[in-house]
C-alpha positions, 0 to 999 in steps of 0.5 A, a space after each residue: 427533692 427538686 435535685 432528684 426530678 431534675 436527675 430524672 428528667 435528665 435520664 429521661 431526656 438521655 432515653 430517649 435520644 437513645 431510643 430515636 437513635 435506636 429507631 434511626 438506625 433501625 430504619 438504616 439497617 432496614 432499607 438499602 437501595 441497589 443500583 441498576 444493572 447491579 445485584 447485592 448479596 445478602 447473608 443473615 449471620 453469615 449465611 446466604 440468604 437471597 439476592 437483591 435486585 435493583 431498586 427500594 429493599 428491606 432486611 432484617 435489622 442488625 441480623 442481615 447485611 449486605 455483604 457484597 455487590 455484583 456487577 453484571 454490566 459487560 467488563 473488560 480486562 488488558 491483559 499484558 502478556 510477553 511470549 516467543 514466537 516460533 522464530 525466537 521473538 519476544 512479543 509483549 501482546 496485549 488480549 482484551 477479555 470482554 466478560 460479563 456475569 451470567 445473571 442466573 449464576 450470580 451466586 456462584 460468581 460470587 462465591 466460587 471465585 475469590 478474584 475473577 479477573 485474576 483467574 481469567 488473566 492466569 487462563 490468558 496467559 496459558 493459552 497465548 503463550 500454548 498457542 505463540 511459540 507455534 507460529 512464527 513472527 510473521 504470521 502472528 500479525 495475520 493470524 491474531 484473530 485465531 489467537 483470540 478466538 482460542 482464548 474465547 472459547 478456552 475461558 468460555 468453556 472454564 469461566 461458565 461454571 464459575 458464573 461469567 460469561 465470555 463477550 470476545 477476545 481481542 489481540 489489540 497490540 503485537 509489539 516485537 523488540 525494537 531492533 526486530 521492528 527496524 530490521 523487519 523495516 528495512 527488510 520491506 525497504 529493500 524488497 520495495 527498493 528492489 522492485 523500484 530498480 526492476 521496474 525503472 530498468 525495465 522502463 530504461 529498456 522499454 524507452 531505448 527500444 522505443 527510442 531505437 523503433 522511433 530511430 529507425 521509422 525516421 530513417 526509413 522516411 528520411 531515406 525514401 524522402 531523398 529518393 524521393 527528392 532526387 527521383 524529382 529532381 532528375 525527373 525536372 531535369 530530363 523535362 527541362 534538357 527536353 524543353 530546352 532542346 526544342 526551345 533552342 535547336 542545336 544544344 546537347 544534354 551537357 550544355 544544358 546541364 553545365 548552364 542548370 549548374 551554373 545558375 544553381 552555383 551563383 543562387 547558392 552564392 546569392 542565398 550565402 550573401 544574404 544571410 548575415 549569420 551564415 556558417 558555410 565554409 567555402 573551400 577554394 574554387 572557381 565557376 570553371 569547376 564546374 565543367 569538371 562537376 558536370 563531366 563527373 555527374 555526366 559520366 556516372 550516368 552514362 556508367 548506369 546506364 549502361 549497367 541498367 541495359 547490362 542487365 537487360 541482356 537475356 540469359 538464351 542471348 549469352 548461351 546463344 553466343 557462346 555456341 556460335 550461332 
């Protein structure tokens, strides 16, 4: 008899930690939570039944369940693509999809579409690789963000049915075979090295000329400095044949000018002597060459004197003489 209630309360016992398990599971089966930004999909048996939003919900035990949650924060897919331009480069660009799904189509997002980032990856490639072969290599750098905008508005226009919405579309890298990028280098070397020959050539011209302008200005003065200087000099050697004359009554202009020839001969000789270091090269004379240097110098101003009055002669003058008048 005690066997017996002791069976009993064992089954007893057993009854009911199924019966709080029941209850336990019950209640898990019964509340579920959802994140922010996030919506869960019910069905009942297979069915749809409604969407849940964020926070404490209730379902029906062991009859709903949550079958999936959707994400409606902004998402972003890379998709890699290799295309050729119109010049025959392949380029492996990378387009970056920023979508999101539209929060009144979230049934249809869930529904219509068994993998969207693969749909959306299928439609990327179709547009890049419509749009590439069309523009050349070069000009795809330039014209990336037309490409990205084709991409938007395509995926845009086909992804809205199916509940997501297109953010933007970015090309965020153009990588051409490694050979076409060194030869692209080397393009822009040369053109740069070209233009650096250009401009120093043009330099070196505008240097010689200025060199060449700078050369003929100081030859132009260092020539009106001689004339200058000679037209001084023989100024002070008319005033000092004129002053000597009257200071000393009965010398002639050649007297003087041996005597102002043979001072400046021995201060010449006197400047030479006291200089340690001269590199004067004396040639072989005496002081008497000096009279054969004064009738030279004397001789060629006569000579242009005479020219300079030659000159003077009138024209009426000559024609007068030839007629015999």
């Amino acid at each position: 008899m005690f066997e017996n209630i002791s069976i009993y309360e064992g089954v007893g016992i057993a009854i009911g930690a199924i019966a709080l398990i029941a209850v336990i599971a019950a209640l898990t089966s019964t509340f579920f939570t959802v994140e922010q930004r996030t919506t869960a999909i019910v069905q009942r048996l297979g069915k749809f039944v409604r969407e849940a939003g964020p926070g404490l919900n209730i379902k029906v035990p062991f009859l709903d369940r949550v079958v999936g949650r959707i994400n409606l924060r902004v998402q972003q897919l890379d998709v890699k693509i290799e295309t050729k331009t119109e010049d025959n480069v392949f380029v492996q660009m990378v387009v970056a999809v920023q979508f999101f799904v539209l929060p009144e189509k979230v049934y249809d997002a869930f529904y219509r579409l068994d993998d969207a980032r693969r749909q959306i990856t299928s439609y990327v490639f179709d547009v890049v690789r419509a749009q590439v072969p069309k523009i050349k290599l070069d000009d795809v750098f330039e014209k990336k963000d037309d490409i990205a905008d084709i991409v938007k508005a395509e995926l845009s226009q086909v992804m809205e049915g199916f509940g997501y919405g297109i953010l933007k579309a970015l090309v965020t890298d153009i990588d051409p075979d490694p050979k076409v990028k060194q030869s692209m280098n080397e393009i822009n070397a040369a053109q740069r090295m070209r233009v650096a020959a250009t401009e120093k050539g043009e330099a070196d011209r505008i240097l010689k000329v200025k060199a060449a302008e700078g050369d003929a200005q100081s030859k132009a003065l260092q020539g009106r400095g001689i004339a200058d200087q000679r037209q001084a000099i023989v100024a002070g050697l008319r005033d000092s044949v004129d002053e000597f004359q009257r200071s000393v009554p009965g010398t002639t202009a050649k007297d003087v000018m041996n005597l102002v020839l043979m001072t400046q001969y021995f201060d010449t000789l006197k400047e030479i002597g006291g200089s340690s270091r001269s590199n004067t090269i004396m040639i072989p004379h005496s002081p008497g060459s000096l009279a054969s240097l004064s009738e030279q110098i004397r001789n060629a101003m006569i000579e242009a004197n005479q020219t300079t009055e030659g000159s003077r002669i009138r024209p009426d003058a000559l024609v007068g003489t030839g007629n015999g008048d």
